[in-house]
MISE-583789 format. One record per residue (C-alpha): residue in one letter; x, y, z. Coordinates in steps of 0.2 Angstrom, whole numbers, plus 5000, padded with zeros to 4 digits. Each point is the difference from the previous one (the first is absolute). Example, Ala and Ser with C-alpha at 12.3 -4.5 7.8 and 13.67 -1.06 7.14 Angstrom:
<rs>
A;5062;4978;5039
S;5006;5017;4997
</rs>
This chain:
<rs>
X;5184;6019;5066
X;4991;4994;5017
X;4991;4984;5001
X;4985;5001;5007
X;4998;4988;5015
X;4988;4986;4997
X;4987;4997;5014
X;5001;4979;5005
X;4983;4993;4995
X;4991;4990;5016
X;5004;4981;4998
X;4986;4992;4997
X;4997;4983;5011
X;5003;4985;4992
X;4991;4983;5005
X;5010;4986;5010
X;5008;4989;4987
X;4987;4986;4996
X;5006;4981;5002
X;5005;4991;4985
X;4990;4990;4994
X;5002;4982;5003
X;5014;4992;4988
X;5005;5017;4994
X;5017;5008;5004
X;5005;5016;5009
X;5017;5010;4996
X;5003;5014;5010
X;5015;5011;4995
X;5015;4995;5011
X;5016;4992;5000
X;4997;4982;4997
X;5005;4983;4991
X;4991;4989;4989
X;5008;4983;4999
X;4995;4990;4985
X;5001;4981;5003
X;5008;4985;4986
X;4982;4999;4997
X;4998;5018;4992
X;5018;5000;4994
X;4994;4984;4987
X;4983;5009;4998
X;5009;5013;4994
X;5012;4990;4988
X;4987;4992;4992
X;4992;5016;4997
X;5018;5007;4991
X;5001;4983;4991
X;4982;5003;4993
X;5005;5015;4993
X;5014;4995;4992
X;4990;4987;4992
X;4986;5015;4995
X;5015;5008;4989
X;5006;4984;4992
X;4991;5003;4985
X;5003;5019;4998
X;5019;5000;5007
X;5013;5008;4985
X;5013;5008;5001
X;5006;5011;5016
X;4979;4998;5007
X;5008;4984;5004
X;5012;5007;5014
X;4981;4999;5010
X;4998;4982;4996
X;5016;4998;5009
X;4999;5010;5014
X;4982;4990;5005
X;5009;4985;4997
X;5015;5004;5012
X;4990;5011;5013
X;4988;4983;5000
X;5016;4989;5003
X;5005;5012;5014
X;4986;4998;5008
X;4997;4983;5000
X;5018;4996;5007
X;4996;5012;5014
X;4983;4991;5004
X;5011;4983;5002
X;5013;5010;5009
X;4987;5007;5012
X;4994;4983;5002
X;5017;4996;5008
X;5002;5012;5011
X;5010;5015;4993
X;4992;5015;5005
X;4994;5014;4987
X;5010;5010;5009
X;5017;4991;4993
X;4989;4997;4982
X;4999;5020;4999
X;5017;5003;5004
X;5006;5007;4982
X;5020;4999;5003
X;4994;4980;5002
X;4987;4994;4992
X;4986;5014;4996
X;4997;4997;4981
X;5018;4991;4998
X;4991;4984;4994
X;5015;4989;4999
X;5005;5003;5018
X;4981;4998;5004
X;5002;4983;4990
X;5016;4995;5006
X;4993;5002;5018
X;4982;4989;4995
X;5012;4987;4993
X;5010;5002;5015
X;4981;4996;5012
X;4998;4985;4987
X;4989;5008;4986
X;5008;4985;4990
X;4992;4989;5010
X;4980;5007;4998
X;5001;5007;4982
X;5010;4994;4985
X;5008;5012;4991
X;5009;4995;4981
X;5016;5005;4996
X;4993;5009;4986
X;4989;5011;5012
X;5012;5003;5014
X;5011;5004;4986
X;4987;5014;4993
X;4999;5007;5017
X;5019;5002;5002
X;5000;5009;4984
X;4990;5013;5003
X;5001;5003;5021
X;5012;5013;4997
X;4988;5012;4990
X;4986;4997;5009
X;5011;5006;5016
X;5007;5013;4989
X;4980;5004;4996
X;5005;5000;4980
X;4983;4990;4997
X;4988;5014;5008
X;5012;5015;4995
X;5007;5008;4985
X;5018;4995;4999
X;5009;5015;4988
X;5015;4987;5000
X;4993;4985;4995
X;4988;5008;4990
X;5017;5005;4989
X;5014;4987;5003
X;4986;4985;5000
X;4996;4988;5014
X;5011;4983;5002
X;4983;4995;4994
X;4984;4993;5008
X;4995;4984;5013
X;4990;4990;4989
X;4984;5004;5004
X;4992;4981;5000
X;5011;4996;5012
X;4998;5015;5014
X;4981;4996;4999
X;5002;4981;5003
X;5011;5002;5016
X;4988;5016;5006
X;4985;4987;4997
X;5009;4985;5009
X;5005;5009;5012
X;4980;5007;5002
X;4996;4980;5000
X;5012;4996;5009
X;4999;5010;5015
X;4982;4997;5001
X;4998;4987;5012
X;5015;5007;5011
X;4989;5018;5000
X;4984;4992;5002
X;5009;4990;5015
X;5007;5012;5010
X;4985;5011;4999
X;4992;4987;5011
X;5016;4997;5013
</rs>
């Protein structure tokens, strides 16, 4: 069977792109980069820890696997505001053989530019984000793990403890963030 050939319609003529208008923005497709600051790295953990704290009274069973995921992608991103506030690039931060979302490699680097000396971090906390690092990395948290779904996990950070180093870390921080944002 022949296809008939289609006759090209005139274009019609579009109108000059207008200006934006004032405090608007304009994206245009393109290759570009955005490049978010410490500041909007700590916006967004607060907004993961807020979350988190919207599930506490609902969280049972494997729904909880979220509340642990926000908690840990809102510690992520609060020790990747500090380490942008000392000068490691996002470049390096995004680097997933490194550091990506291998949270203890991102804290042993923040520790490293002397998180220790801004924010105070209890054993018990710093022992809760250990614990669990390794299956947010592994994404067990926001993924269906068959595996452990079968054999059972080593268990679970404790809960209280994740969201008291995710909030001091927020608090912490906020001075530092709030600082360089006016260097």
């Amino acid at each position: 069977m022949r296809r008939a050939k289609s006759k090209e319609q005139p274009q019609e003529e579009t109108a000059p792109p207008k200006e934006p208008d004032s405090g608007s923005v304009e994206v245009r497709p393109g290759t570009g980069r955005v490049y978010m600051t410490p500041f909007g790295f700590h916006r967004f953990a607060i907004d993961f820890l807020d979350a988190s704290r919207a599930l506490l009274p609902h969280t049972s069973g494997r729904a909880r696997s979220v509340k642990y995921f926000l908690l840990y992608k809102s510690i992520e991103l609060s020790l990747k505001a500090f380490l942008l506030t000392r000068g490691i690039s996002l470049e390096l931060l995004a680097n997933t053989r490194k550091y990506g979302h291998r949270i203890l490699n991102v804290l042993d680097l923040a520790q490293e530019k002397g998180l220790d000396n801004v924010v105070h971090l209890s054993d018990e906390q710093l022992s809760a984000v250990r614990f669990g690092a390794e299956y947010y990395f592994r994404r067990t948290f926001d993924y269906f793990d068959f595996i452990e779904a079968v054999t059972g996990s080593k268990g679970d950070p404790d809960v209280h403890a994740l969201e008291g180093a995710a909030s001091a870390l927020i608090e912490g921080l906020r001075e530092v963030i709030h600082e360089d944002q006016t260097d």
